[in-house]
C-alpha positions as MATLAB code, in Angstrom:
seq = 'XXXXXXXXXXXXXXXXXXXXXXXXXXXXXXXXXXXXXXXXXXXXXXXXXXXXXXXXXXXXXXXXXXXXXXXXXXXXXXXXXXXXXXXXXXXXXXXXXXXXXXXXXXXXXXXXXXXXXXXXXXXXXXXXXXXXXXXXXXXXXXXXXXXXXXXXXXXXXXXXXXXXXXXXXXXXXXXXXXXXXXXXXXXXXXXXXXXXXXXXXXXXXXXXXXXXXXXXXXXXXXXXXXXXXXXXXXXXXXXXXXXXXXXXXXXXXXXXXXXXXXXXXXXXXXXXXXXXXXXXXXXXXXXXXXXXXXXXXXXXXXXXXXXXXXXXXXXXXXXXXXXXXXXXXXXXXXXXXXXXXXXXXXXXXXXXXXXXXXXXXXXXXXXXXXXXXXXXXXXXXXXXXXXXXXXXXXXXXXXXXXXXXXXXXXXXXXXXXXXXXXXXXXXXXXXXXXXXXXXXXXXXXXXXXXXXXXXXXXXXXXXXXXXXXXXXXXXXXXXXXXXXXXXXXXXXXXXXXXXXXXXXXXXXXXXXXXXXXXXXXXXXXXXXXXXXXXXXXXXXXXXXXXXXXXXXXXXXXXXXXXXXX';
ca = [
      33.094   22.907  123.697;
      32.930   26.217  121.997;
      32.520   26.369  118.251;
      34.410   29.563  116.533;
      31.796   31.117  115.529;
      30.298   31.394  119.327;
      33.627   32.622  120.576;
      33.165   35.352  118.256;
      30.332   36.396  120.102;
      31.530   35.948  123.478;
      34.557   37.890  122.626;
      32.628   40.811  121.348;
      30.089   41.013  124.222;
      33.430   40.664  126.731;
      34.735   43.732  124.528;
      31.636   45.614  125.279;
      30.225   45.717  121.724;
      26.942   44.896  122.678;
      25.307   46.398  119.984;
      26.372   45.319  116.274;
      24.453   45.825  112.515;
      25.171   43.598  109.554;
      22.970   41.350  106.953;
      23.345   37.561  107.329;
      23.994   35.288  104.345;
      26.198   32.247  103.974;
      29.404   31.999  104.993;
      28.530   34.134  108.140;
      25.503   31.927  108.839;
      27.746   29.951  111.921;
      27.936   33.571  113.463;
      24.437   34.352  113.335;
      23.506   30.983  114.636;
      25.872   31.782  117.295;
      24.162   35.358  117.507;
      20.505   33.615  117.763;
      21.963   31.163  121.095;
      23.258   34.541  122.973;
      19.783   36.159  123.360;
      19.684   33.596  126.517;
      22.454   35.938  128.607;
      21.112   38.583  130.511;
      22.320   41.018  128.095;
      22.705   39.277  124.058;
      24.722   40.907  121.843;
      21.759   43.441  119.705;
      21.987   42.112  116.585;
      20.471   45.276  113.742;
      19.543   43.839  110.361;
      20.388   46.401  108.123;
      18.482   46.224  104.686;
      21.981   46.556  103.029;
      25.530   45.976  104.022;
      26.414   49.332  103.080;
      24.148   50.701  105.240;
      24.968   48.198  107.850;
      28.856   49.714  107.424;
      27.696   53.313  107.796;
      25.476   52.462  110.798;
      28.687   50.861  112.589;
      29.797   54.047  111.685;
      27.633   56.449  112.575;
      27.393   54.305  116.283;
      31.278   54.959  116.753;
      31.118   58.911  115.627;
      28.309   59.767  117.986;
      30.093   58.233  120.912;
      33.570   57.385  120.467;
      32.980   53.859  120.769;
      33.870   51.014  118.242;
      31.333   50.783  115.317;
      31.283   46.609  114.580;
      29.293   45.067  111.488;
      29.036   42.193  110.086;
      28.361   40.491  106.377;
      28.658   37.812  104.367;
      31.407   36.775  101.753;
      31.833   37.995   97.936;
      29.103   40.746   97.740;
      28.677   41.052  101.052;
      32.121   41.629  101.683;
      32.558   44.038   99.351;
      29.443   46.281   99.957;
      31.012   46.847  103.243;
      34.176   48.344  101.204;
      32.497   52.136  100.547;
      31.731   52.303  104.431;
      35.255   51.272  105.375;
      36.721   53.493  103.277;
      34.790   56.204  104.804;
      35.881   55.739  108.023;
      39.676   55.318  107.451;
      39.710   58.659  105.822;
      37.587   60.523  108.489;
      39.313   58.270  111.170;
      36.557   56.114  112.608;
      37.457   52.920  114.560;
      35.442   50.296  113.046;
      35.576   46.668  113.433;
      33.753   44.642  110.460;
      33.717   40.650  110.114;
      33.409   38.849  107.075;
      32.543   35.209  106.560;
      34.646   33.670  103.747;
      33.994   30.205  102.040;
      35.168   27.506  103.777;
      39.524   26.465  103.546;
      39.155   24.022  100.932;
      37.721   26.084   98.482;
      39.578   29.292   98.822;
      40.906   29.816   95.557;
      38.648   27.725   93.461;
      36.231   30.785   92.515;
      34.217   28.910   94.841;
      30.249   30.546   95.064;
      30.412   34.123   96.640;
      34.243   33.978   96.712;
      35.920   36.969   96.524;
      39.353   38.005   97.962;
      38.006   40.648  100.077;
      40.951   40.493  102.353;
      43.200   41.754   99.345;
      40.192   44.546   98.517;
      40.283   45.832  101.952;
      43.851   46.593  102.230;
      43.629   49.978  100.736;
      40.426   50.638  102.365;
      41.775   49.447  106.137;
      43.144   50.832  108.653;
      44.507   46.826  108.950;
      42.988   43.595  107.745;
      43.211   39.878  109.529;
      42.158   36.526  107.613;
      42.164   33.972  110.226;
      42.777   30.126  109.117;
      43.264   28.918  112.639;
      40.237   29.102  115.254;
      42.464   28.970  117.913;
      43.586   32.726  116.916;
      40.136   33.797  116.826;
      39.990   35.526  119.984;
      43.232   37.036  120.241;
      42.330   37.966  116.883;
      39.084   40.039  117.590;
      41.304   41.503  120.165;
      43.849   42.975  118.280;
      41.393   44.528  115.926;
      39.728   46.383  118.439;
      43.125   47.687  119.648;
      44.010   48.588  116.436;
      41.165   50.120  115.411;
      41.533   52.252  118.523;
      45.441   53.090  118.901;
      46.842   56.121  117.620;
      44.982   57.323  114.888;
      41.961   55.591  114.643;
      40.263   53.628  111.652;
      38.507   50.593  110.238;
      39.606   46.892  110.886;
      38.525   44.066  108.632;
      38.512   40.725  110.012;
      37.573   37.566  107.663;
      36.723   34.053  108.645;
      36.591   31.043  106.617;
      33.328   29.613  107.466;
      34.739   26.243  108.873;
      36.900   28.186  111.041;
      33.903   29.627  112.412;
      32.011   26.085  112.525;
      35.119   24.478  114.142;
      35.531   23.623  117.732;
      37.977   25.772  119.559;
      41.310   24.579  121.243;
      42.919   27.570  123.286;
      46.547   27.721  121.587;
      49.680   30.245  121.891;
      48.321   33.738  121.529;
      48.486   35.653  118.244;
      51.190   38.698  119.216;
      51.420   42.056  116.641;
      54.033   44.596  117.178;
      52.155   47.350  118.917;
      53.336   50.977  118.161;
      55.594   52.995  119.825;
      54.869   56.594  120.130;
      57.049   59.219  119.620;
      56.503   60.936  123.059;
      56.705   64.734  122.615;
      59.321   66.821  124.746;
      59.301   70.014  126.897;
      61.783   71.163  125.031;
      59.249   71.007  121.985;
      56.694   72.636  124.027;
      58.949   75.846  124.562;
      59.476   76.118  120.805;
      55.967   76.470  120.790;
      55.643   78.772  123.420;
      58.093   80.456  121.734;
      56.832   80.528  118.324;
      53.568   81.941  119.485;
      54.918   84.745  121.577;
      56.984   85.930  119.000;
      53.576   85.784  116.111;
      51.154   88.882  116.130;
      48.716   87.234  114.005;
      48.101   83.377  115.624;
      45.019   81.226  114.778;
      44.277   77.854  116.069;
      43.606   75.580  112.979;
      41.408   72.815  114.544;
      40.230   69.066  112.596;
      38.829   66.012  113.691;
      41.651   64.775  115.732;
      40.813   67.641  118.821;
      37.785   65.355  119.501;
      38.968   62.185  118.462;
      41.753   62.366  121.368;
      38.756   63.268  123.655;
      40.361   66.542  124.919;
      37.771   68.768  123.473;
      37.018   69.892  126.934;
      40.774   70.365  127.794;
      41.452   72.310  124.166;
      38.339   74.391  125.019;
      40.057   75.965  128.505;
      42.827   76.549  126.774;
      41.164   78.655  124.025;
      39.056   80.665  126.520;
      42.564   81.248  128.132;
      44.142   82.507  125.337;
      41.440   84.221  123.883;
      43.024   83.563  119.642;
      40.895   82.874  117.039;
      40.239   79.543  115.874;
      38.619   77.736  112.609;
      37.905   74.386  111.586;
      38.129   71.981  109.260;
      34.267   69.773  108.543;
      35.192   67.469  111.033;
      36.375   69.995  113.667;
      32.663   71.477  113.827;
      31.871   71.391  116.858;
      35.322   72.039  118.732;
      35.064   75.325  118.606;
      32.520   76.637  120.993;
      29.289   77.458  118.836;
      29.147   80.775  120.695;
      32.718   81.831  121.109;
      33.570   85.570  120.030;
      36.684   84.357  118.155;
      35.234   81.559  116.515;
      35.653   82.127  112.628;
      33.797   78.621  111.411;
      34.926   76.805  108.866;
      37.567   77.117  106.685;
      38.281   76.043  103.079;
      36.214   75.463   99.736;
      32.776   76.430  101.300;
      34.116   77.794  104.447;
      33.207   80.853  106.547;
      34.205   84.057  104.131;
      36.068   85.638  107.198;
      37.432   82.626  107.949;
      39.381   82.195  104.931;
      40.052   85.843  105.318;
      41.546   85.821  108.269;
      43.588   82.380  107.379;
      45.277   84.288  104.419;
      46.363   87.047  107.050;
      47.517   85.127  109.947;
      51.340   84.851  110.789;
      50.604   81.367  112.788;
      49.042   78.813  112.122;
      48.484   76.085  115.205;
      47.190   73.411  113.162;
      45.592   70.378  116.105;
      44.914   67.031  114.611;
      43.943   68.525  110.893;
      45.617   67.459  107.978;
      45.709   70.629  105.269;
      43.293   68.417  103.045;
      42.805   70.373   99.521;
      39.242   71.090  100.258;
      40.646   73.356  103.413;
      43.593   74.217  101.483;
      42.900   75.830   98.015;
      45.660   76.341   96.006;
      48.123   74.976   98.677;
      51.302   77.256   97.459;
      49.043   80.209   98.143;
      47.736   78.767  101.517;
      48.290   81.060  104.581;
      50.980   82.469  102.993;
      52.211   84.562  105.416;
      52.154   81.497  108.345;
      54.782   79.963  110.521;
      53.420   76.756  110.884;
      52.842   74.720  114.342;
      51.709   71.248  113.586;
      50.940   68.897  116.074;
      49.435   65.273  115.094;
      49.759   61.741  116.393;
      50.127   60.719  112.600;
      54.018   60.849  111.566;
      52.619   60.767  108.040;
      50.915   64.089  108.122;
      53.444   65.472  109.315;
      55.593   68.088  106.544;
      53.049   65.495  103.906;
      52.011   68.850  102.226;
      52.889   71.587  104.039;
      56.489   72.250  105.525;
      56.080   73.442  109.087;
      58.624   75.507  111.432;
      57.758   72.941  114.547;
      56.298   69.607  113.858;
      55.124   67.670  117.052;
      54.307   63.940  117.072;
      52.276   62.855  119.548;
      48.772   62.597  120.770;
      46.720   65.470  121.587;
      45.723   64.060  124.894;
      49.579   64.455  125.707;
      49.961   67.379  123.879;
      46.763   70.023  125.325;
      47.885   70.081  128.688;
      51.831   70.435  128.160;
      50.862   73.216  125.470;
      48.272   74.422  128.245;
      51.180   74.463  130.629;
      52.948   76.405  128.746;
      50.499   79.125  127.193;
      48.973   79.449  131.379;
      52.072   80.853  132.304;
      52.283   83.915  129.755;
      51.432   87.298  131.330;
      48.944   89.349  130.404;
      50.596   91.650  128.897;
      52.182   89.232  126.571;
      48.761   87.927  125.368;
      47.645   91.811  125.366;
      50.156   91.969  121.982;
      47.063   89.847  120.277;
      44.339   92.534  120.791;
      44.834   94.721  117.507;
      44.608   91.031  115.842;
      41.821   89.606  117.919;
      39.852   92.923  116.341;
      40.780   92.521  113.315;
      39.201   88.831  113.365;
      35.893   90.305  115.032;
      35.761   92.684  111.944;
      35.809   90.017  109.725;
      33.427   87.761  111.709;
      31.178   90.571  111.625;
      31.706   91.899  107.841;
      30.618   88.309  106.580;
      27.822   87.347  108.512;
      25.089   85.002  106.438;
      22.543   86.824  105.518;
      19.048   85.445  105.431;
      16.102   88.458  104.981;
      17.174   89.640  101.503;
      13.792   88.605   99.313;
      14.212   84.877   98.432;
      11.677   82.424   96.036;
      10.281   80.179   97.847;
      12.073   78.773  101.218;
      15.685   79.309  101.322;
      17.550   76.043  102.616;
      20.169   77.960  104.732;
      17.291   80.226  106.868;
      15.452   76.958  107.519;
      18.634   75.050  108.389;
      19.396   77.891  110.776;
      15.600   77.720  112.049;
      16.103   73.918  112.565;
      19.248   74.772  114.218;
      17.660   77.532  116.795;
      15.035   75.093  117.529;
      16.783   71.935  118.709;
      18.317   70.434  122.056;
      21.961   71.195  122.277;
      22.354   67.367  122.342;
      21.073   66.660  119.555;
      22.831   64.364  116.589;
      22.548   65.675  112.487;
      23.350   63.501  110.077;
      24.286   64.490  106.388;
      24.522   63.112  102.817;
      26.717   65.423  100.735;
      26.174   67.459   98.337;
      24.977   71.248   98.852;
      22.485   70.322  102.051;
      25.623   69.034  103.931;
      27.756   72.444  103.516;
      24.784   74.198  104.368;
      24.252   72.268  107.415;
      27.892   73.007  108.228;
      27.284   76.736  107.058;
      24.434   77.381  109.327;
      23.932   74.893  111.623;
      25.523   75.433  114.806;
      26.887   72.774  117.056;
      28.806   72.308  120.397;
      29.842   68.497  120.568;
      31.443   67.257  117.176;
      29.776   64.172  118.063;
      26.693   65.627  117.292;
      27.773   66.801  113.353;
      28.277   63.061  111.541;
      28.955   64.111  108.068;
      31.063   62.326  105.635;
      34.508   64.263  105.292;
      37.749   62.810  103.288;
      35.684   60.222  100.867;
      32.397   62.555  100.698;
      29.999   59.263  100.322;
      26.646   60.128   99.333;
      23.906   57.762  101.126;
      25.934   58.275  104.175;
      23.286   59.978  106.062;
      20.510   57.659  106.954;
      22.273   54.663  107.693;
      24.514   56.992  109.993;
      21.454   58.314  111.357;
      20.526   54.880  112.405;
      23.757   54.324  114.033;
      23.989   57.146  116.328;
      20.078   56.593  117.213;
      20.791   53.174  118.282;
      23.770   54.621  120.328;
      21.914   57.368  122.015;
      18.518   56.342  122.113;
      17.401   59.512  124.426;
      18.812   61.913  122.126;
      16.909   63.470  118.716;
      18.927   62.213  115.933;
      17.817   63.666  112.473;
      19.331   63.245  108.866;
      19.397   66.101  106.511;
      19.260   64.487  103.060;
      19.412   65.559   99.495;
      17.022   63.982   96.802;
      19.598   62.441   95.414;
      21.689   61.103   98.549;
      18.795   59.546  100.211;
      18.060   57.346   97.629;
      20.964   55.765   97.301;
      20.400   53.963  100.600;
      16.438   54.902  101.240;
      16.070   51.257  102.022;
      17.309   51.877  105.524;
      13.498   53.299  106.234;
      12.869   49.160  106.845;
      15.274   49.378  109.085;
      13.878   52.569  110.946;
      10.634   51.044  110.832;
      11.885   47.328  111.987;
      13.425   48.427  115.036;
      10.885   51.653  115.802;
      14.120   54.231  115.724;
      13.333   57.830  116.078;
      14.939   58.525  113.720;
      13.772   61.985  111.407;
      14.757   62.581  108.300;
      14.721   65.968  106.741;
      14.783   65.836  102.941;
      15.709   69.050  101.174;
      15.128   68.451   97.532;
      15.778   70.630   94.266;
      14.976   68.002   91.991;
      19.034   67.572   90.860;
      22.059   66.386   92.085;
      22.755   69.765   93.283;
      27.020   69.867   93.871;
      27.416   68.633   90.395;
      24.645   71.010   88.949;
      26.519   74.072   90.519;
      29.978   73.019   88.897;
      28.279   72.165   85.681;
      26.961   76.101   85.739;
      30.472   77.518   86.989;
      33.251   75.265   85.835;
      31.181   73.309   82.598;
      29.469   76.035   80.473;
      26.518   75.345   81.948;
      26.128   71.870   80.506;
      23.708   70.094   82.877;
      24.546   66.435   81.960;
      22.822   64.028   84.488;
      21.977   65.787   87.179;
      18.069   66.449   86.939;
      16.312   64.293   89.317;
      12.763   65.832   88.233;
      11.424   62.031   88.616;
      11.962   61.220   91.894;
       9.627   59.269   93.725;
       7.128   61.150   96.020;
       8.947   61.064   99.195;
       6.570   60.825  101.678;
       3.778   58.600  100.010;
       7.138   56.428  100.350;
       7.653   57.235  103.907;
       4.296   55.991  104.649;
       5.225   52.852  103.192;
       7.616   52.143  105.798;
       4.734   53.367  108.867;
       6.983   56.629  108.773;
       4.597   59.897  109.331;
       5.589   63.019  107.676;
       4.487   66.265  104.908;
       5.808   67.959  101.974;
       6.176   71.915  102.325;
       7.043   74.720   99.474;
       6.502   77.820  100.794;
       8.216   79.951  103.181;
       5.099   80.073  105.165;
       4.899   76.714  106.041;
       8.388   76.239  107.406;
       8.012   77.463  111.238;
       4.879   75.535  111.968;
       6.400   72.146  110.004;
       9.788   72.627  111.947;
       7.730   72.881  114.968;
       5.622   69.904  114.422;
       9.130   67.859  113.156;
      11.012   68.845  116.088;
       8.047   68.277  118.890;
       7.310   64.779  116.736;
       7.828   61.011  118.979;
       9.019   58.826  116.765;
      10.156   58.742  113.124;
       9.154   61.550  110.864;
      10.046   63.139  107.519;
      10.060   66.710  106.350;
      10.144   66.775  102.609;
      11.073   69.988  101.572;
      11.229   71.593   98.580;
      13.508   74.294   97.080;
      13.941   76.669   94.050;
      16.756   74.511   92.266;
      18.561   77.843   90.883;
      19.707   78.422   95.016;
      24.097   77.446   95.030;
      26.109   76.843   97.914;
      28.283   79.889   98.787;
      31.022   80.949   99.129;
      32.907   78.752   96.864;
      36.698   78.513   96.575;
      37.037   77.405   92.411;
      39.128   74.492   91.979;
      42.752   75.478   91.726;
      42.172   79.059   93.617;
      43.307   80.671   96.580;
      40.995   80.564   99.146;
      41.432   84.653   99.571;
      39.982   84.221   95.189;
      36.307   82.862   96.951;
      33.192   83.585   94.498;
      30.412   84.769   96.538;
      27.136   85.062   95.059;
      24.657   84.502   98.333;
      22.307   87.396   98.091;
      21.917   87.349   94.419;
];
């Protein structure tokens, strides 16, 4: 008979998660006993040992945002548990459907401040999408189950799942199923649809607001016809990168705090604003009373909750996106064209700006200049190929100058902005899509808050290349210290760092440092042409900001832009 802890693993390799990261320890030891017996089938669940559960959670992470799939990971109770927390929260702000599973000290001494006892299920409500504690083996399965349809349904996120260790050790007897209300979703109407039809006919000015939901819903391909249809301008949100065709005329980039100059532009001036699975986060925003202040508002989102949350819209629509493409597609196919003709004074207008506020990158620079390398780097690669970011002022100007076609292949931490996000991701969406380059653009002070994740690299021979760009300072907080702080730099030089690649080499990992603008096409070429790991430590003049940038409290229109001084 089956112990818990091996119906665990049977359910997971029945759910298709085939391929899982996590750090052993204790109370999940039955599981990874279990884990040890499957590599007899034909195809064992992949265990990846991690070199911290943190980086275990971001892996899982990274696996599910470079392919849509469920992320799962695994860790032990008390610290275990609650390294995971970071990465969970992570991915139930930017939407990520994760599965994690927790060992917990055995039933009898829940409660006691037993050894590596912590109530992780009460930590993880805030950070969860939905969290299970299972004291019965017989709901294990059913269990598992239910967390991957949650995880999934609607608006994706993280699941926690934690399991007393004797549950796990316990032999299972099948009993009545574990049922959870499933949601009911407010199905959208035709009705609705002609509002919308309606509200955009009547608008001179309309611009498609895109986030992370467009490719969530996987009807990026669908949203795409409808856009070359229509022929409106369109920006995006961090997470929307990627939606929007890289090479589409109307395409304005991002939006918001570091966003696209004409893109903001263009936002202020716009009468409509179709806003598609976004959520009018403050970074986006600005000062949100002076937000597209001339807009009608359509908002459509399978979230109720974002729904009129900070913005009051003229035509709210709840429901999916898959639903809601093709009925809005229906509706926009059958306007003349002489009705979308009323657009082209606007559609100009939008080219002017595109054009006006073009980065620049051949004004005389010190050294190499992050965004021209990032847009060398960008010119160079396969169109499949997956970036990675920490965050900090190397992940806007990956977004800034980096372009992509897929937002599967932009991973880049959004609503929590976690720093060390980028190399465990990295590993993640290598292990995913093992054909595919996969690369991590770092800052010197991101990386090394989960560096460790080079043993994993190295364990499991990912190719996996990391691009460091380092200014020797935590280089977000440096350029608000200047601006915002009276130029009191407290904490933020990183002048001792280790030397990067001496490290790399530690961990079998090839790579070279370069400082001089000379060096970067050849060292791009040899990174990008590379088999196997490799990393580019680069470094840059540390007085080089991030621009534009919308101050805190600003309308986005109120921008400071400083880039060619």
């Amino acid at each position: 008979m089956k112990t818990g802890a091996d119906l665990i693993i049977d359910t997971l390799y029945d759910l298709g998660a085939n391929e899982v990261f996590g750090y052993p320890g204790g109370t999940i030891m039955p599981v990874y006993d279990a884990l040890f017996r499957s590599l007899e089938r034909d195809v064992p669940v992949k265990h990846y040992l991690c070199r911290h559960e943190q980086g275990a959670g971001f892996a899982a992470v990274g696996y599910a945002r470079a392919t849509g799939k469920t992320g799962v990971c695994l860790a032990t109770s008390g610290p275990g548990a609650t390294n995971l927390i970071t990465a969970l929260a992570d991915a139930k702000l930017d939407s990520v459907p994760v599965v994690a599973i927790t060992g917990q000290v055995p039933r009898p001494l829940m409660g006691t401040n037993a050894f590596q006892e912590v109530d992780v299920f009460g930590l993880s409500v805030a950070s969860c999408k939905h969290s299970f504690q299972v004291m019965d083996q017989a709901e294990l399965e059913d269990t598992i189950r239910q967390a991957f349809f949650i995880a999934n349904d609607g608006r994706p996120g993280p699941v926690l799942i934690d399991i007393p260790k004797d549950v796990q050790m316990n032999q299972v007897v099948k009993q009545a199923p574990l049922n959870l209300p499933k949601r009911t979703e407010q199905m959208a109407t035709s009705t609705q649809f002609g509002q919308a039809k309606n509200l955009i006919l009547d608008s001179k000015k309309p611009m498609f607001y895109i986030g992370g939901g467009v490719d969530i819903s996987g009807i990026t391909e669908e949203f795409q016809s409808l856009l070359t249809h229509c022929q409106l301008p369109a920006v995006t949100t961090l997470k929307g990168i990627g939606s929007v065709p890289a090479n589409y005329p109307l395409g304005m980039g991002m939006l918001g705090m570091h966003g696209n100059a004409g893109a903001n532009l263009a936002v202020q001036d716009c009468d409509l604003l179709i806003a598609l699975g976004a959520r009018f986060d403050d970074r986006v925003t600005g000062r949100l009373a002076s937000f597209a202040p001339n807009a009608k508002v359509l908002h459509i989102d399978v979230d109720n909750s974002e729904l009129n949350k900070l913005r009051q819209v003229e035509l709210a629509i709840n429901c999916c996106l898959e639903t809601a493409i093709p009925l809005l597609s229906k509706e926009l196919n059958e306007m003349s064209i002489n009705e979308m003709d009323q657009w082209q004074p606007w559609r100009e207008q939008c080219s002017g700006l595109k054009q006006d506020n073009q980065w620049s990158y051949d004004f005389p620079h010190k050294g190499i200049y992050a965004p021209a390398l990032l847009k060398q780097l960008s010119d160079k690669l396969p169109e499949s190929s997956v970036v990675t970011c920490d965050v900090g002022q190397h992940q806007m100007w990956v977004a800034q100058h980096m372009a992509f076609n897929n937002t599967k292949n932009h991973l880049s931490s959004g609503g929590a902005g976690t720093m060390g996000f980028g190399l465990p991701a990295a590993v993640g969406a290598k292990v995913a899509r093992p054909e595919d380059q996969v690369i991590a653009v770092c800052g010197d002070g991101s990386i090394m808050m989960n560096i460790q994740e080079l043993g994993t690299i190295k364990r499991f021979n990912l190719g996996v290349k990391v691009l460091l760009i380092d200014n020797a300072k935590l280089g977000m907080v440096k350029q608000w210290q200047e601006l915002f702080f009276d130029k009191r730099l407290s904490e933020t030089d990183l002048s001792d760092n280790p030397e990067f690649v001496t490290l790399a080499k530690a961990f079998d990992i090839p790579g070279q440092t370069i400082t001089s603008a000379d060096e970067v096409e050849d060292a791009l070429t040899t990174f990008v042409q590379h088999q196997g790991p490799y990393f580019l430590h680069v470094k840059i003049d540390a007085a080089t900001n991030v621009w534009p940038l919308v101050p805190p409290g600003a309308a986005n229109q109120e921008m400071i832009d400083n880039s060619n001084n």
